[in-house]
Backbone as CSV, one residue per row, in Angstrom:
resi,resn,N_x,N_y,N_z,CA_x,CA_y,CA_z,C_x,C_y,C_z
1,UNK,-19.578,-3.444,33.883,-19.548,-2.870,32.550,-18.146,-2.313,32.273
2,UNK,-18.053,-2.757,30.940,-16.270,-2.253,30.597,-16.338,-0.556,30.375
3,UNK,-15.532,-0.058,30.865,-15.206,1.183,30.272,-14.721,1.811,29.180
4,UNK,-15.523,2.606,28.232,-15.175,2.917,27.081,-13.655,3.361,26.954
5,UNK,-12.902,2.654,25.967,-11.515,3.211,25.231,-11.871,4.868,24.645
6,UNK,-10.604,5.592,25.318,-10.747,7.120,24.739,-10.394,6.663,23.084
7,UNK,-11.085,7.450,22.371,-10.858,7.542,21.132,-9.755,8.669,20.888
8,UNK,-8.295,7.670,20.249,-7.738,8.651,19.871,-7.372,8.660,18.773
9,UNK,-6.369,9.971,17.936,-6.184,10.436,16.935,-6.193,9.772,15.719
10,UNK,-5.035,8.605,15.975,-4.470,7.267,15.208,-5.754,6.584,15.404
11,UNK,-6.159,6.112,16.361,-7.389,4.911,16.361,-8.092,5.587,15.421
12,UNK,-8.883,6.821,15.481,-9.935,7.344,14.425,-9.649,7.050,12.719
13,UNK,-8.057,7.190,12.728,-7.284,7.413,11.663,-7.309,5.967,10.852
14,UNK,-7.013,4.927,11.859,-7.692,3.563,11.219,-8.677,3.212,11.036
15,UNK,-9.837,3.542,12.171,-11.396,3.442,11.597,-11.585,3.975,10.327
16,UNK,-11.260,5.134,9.836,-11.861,5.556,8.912,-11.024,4.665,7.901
17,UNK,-9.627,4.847,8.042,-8.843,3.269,6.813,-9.721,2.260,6.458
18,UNK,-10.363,1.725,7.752,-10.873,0.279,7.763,-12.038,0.573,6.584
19,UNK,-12.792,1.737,7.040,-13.726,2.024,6.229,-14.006,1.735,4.735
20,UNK,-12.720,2.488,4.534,-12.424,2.757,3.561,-12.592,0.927,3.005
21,UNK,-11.274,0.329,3.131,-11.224,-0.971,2.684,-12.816,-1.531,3.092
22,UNK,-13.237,-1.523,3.705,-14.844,-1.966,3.843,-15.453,-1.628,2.635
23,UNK,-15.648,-0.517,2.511,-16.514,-0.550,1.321,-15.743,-0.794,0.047
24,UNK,-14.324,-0.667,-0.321,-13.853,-1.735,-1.505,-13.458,-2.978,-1.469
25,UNK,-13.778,-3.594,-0.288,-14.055,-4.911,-0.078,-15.659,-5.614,-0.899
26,UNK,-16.558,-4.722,-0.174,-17.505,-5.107,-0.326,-17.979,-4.644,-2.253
27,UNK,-17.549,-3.239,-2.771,-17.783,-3.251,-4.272,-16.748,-4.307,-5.013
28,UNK,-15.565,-5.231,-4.474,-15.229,-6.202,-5.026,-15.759,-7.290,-4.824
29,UNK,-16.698,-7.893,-3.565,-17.431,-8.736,-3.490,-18.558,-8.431,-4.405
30,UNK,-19.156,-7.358,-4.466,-20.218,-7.679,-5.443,-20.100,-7.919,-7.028
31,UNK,-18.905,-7.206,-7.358,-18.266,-7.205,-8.391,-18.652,-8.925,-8.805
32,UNK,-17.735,-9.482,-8.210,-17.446,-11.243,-8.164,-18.912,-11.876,-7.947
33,UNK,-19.858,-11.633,-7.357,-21.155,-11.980,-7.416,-22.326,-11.720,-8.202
34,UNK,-22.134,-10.837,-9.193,-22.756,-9.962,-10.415,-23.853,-9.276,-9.578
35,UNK,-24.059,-9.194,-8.013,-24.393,-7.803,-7.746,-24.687,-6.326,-7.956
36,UNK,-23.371,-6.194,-8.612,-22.980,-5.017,-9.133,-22.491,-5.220,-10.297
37,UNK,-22.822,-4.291,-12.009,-22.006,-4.431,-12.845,-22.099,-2.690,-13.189
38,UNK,-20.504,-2.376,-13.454,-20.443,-1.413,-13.915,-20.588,-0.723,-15.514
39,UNK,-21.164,0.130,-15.459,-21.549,0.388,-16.928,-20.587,0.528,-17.942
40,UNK,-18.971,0.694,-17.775,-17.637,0.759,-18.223,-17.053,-0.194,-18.158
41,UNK,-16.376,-0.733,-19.255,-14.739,-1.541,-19.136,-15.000,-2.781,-17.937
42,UNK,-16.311,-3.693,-18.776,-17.297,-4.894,-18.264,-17.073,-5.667,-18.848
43,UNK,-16.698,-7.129,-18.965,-17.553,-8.055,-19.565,-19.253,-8.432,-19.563
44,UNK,-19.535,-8.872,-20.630,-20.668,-9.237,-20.977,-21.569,-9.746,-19.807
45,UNK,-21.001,-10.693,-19.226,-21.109,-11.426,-18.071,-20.565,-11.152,-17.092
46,UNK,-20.548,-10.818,-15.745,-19.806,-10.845,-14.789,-19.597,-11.942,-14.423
47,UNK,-20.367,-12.703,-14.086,-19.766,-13.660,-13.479,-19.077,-14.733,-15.044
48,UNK,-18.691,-14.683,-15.863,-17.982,-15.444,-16.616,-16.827,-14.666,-16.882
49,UNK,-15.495,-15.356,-16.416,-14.168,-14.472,-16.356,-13.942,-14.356,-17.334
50,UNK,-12.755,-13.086,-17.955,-12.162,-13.039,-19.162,-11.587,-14.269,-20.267
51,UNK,-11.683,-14.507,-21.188,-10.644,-15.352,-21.658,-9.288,-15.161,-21.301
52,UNK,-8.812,-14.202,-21.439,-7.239,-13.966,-20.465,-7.185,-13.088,-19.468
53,UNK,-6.232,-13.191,-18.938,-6.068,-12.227,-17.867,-5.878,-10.881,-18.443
54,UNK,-6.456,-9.785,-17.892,-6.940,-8.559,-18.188,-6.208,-7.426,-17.391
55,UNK,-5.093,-6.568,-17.465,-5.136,-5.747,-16.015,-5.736,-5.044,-16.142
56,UNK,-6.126,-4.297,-16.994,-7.273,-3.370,-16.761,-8.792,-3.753,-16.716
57,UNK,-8.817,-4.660,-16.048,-10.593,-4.979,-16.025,-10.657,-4.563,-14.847
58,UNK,-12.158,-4.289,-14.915,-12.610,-4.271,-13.696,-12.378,-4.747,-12.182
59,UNK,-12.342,-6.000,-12.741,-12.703,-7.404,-11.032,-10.562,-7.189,-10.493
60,UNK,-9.790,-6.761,-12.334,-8.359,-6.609,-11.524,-8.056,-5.242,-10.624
61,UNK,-8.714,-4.323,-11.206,-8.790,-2.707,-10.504,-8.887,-2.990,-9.223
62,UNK,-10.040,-3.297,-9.076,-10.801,-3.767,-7.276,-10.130,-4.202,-6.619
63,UNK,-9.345,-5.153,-7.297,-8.698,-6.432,-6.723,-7.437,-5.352,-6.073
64,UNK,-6.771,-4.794,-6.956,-5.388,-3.745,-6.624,-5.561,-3.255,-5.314
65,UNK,-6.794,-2.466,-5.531,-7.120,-1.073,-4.829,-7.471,-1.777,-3.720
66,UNK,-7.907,-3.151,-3.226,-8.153,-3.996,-2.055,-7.275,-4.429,-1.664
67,UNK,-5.952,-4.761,-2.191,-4.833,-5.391,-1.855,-3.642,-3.969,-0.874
68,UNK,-4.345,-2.820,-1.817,-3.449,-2.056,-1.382,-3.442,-1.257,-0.230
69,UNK,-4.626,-1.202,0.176,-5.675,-0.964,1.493,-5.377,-1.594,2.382
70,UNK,-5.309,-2.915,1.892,-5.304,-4.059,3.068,-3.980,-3.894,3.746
71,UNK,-2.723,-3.594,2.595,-1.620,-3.295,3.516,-1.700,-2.026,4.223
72,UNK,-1.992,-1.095,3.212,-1.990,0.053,4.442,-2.237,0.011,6.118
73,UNK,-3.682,-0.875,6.196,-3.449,-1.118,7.586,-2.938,-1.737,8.474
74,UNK,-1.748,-2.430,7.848,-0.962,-3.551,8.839,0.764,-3.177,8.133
75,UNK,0.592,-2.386,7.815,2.201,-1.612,7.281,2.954,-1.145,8.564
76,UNK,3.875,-1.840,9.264,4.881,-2.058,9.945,5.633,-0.200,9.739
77,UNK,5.470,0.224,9.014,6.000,1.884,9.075,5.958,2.428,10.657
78,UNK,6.568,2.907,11.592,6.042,3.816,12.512,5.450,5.235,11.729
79,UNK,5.567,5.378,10.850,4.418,7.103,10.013,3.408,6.112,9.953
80,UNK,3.125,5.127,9.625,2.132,4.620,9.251,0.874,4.030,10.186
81,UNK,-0.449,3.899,9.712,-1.257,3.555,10.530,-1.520,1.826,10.256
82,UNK,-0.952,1.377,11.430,-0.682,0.073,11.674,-2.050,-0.342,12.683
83,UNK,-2.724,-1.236,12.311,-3.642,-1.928,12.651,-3.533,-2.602,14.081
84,UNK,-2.729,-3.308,14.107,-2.311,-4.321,15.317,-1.555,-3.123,16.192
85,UNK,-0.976,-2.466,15.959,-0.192,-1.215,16.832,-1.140,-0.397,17.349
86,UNK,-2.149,-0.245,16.625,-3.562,0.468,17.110,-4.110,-0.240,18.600
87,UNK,-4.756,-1.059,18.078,-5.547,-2.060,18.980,-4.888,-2.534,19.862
88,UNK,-3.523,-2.804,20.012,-2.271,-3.385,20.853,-2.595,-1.936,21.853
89,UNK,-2.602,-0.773,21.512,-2.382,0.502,22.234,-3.882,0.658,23.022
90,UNK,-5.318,0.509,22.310,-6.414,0.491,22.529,-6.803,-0.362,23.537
91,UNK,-6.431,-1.637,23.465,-7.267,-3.187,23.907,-6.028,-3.914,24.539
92,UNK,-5.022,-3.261,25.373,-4.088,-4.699,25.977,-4.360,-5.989,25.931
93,UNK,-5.616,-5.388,26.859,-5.720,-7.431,27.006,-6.381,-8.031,26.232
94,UNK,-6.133,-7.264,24.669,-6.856,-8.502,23.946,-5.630,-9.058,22.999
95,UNK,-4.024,-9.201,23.799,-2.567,-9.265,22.721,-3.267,-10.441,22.124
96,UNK,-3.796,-11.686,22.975,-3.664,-12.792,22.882,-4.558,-12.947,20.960
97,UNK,-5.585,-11.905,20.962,-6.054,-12.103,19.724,-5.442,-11.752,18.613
98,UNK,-5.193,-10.450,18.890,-4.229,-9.348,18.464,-3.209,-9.999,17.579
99,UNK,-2.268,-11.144,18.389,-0.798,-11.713,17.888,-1.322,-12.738,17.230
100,UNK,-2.800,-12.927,17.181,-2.645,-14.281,16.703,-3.035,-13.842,15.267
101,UNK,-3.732,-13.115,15.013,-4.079,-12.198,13.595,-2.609,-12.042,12.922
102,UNK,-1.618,-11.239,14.006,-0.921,-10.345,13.479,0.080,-11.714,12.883
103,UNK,0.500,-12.978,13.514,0.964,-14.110,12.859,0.415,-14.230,11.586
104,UNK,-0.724,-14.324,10.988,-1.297,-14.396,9.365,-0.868,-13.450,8.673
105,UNK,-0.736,-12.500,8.946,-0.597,-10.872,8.332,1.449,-11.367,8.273
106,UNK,1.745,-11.235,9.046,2.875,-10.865,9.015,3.900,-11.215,7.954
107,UNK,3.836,-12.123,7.174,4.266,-13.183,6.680,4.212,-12.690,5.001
108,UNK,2.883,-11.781,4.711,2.395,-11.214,4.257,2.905,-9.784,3.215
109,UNK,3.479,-9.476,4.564,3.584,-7.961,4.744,4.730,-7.598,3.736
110,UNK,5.763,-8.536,3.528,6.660,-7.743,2.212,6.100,-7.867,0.443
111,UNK,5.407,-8.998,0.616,4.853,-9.439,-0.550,3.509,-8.332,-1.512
112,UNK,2.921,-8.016,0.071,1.950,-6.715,-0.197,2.209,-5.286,-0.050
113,UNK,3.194,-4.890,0.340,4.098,-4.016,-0.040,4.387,-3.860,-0.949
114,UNK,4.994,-4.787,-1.372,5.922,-4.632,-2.613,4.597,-4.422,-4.521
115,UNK,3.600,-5.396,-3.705,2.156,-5.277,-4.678,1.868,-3.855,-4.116
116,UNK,1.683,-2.986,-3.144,0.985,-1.858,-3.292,1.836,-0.918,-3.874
117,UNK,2.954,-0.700,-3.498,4.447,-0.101,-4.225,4.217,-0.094,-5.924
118,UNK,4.350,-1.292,-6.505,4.167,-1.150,-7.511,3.447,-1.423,-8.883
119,UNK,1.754,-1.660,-7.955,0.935,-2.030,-8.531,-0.508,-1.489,-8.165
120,UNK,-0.383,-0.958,-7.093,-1.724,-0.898,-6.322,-1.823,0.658,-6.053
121,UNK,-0.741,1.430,-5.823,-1.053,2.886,-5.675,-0.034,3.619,-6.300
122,UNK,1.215,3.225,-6.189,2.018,4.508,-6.438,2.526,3.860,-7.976
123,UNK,2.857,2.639,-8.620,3.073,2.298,-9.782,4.588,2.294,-10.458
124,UNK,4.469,1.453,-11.325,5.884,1.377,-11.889,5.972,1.532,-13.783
125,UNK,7.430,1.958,-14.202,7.742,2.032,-15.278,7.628,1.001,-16.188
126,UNK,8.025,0.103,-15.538,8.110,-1.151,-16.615,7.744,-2.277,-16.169
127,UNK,7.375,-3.218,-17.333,7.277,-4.911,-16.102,7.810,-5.443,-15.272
128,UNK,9.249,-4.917,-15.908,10.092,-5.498,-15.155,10.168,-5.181,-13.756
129,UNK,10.006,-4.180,-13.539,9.751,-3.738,-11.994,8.437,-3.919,-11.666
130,UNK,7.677,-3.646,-11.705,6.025,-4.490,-11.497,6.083,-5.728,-11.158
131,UNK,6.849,-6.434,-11.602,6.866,-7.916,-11.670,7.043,-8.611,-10.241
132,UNK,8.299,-7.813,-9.503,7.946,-7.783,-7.940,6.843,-7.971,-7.136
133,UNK,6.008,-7.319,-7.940,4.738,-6.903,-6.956,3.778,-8.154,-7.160
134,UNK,3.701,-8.805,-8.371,3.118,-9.545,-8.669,3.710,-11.434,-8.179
135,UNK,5.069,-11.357,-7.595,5.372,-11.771,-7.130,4.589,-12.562,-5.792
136,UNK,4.013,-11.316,-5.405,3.284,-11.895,-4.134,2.438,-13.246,-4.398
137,UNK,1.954,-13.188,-5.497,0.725,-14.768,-5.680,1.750,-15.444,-5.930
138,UNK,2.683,-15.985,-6.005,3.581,-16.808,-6.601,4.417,-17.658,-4.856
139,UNK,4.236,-16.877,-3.992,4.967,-16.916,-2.500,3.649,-17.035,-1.767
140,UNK,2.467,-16.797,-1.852,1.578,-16.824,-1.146,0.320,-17.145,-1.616
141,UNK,-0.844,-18.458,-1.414,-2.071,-18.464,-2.298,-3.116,-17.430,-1.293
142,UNK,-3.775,-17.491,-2.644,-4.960,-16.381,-2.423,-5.855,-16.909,-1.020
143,UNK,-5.848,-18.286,-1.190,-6.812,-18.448,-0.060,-5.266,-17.859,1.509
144,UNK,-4.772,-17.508,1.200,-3.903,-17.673,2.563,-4.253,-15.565,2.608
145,UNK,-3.868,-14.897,1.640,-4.338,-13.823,1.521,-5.545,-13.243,2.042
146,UNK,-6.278,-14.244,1.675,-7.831,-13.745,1.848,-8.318,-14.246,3.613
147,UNK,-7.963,-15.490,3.941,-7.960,-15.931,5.544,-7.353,-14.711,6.138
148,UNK,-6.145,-14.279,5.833,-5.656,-13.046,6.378,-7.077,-11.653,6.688
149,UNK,-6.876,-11.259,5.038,-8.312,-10.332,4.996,-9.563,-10.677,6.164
150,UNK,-9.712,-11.795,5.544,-10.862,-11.838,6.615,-10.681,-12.041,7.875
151,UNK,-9.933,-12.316,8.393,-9.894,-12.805,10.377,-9.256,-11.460,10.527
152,UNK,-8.768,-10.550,9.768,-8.220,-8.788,10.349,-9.774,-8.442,10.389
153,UNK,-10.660,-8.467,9.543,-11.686,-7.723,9.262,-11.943,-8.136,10.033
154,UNK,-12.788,-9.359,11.472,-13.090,-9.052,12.353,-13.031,-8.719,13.191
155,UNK,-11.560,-8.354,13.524,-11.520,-7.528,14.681,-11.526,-6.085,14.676
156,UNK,-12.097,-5.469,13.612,-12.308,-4.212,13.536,-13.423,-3.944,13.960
157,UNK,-14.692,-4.759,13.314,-15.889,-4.968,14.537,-16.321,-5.063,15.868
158,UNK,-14.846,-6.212,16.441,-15.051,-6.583,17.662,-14.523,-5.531,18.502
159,UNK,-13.902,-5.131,18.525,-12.984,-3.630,19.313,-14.183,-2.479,18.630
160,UNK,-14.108,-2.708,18.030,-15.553,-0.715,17.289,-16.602,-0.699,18.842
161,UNK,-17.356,-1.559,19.152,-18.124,-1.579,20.040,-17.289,-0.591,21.455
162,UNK,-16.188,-1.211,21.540,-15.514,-1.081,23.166,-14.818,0.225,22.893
163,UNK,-15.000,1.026,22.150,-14.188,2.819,21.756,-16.004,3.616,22.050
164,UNK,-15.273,5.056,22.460,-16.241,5.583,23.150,-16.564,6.329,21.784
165,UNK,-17.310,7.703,21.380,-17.154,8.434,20.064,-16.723,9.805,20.609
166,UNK,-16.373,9.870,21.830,-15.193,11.180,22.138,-14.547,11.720,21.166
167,UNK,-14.655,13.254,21.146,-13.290,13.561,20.205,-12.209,13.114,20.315
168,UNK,-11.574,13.635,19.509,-10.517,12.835,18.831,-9.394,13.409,20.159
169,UNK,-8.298,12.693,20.524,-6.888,13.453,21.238,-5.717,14.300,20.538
């Protein structure tokens, strides 16, 4: 039997991140599935998209606030709580999975930056600077985005099991 990983400070600090993006993962999946419709600033239909593109709709809000999450946890910052730096520290011997994630992500990482910078949390003055951020779909398709999203999201599962629930260090 493997021995439980001490739970420490930073590791907790990303679980609860992950969390976080978990559940606005999942209110943007339902969003997109008419699961869920919110009683505000809706189309008629959920599942029938806008006639134009909308930034203030709904399915784009979600979309932000998921994009911007998603970097948070793979943001290359040392202040920052880095995903792969976590689990790299947690799980040695699992680099081999670890690097192979962190190859999808990486590639990633200025494009979603630059979208959470100035679109997703902290915001900008004008288009013209926004426009950066939006940049990212233009350098990267969504399905390459979203393969990312999803093959990070499982290894937050697969490592959760092998951490003990010790306090924190």
């Amino acid at each position: 039997m493997m021995a439980a990983t001490p739970m420490t400070e930073e590791l907790y600090m990303f679980a609860e991140r992950y969390a976080h993006f978990s559940n606005v993962h999942t209110i943007y999946r339902d969003l997109l599935t008419g699961h869920y419709k919110p009683s505000v600033y809706m189309n008629e239909n959920p599942l029938e998209p806008p006639a134009k593109f909308e930034i203030t709709d709904i399915l784009t809000t979600a979309m932000f606030v998921l994009y911007a999450y998603f970097y948070s946890m793979v943001e290359d910052d040392p202040q920052g709580v880095n995903g792969f730096r976590v689990w790299r520290g947690a799980w040695p011997e699992e680099e081999k999975a670890i690097a192979a994630v962190e190859a999808l992500v990486s590639p990633l990482r200025p494009g979603l930056k630059l979208f959470r910078n100035r679109l997703g949390f902290h915001g900008s003055k004008s288009r013209g600077h926004e426009k950066a951020g939006l940049d990212l779909f233009a350098q990267h398709s969504g399905t390459a985005v979203w393969e990312a999203w999803r093959t990070s999201s499982r290894l937050g599962p697969r490592y959760s099991g092998k951490t003990s629930t010790s306090s924190t260090a």
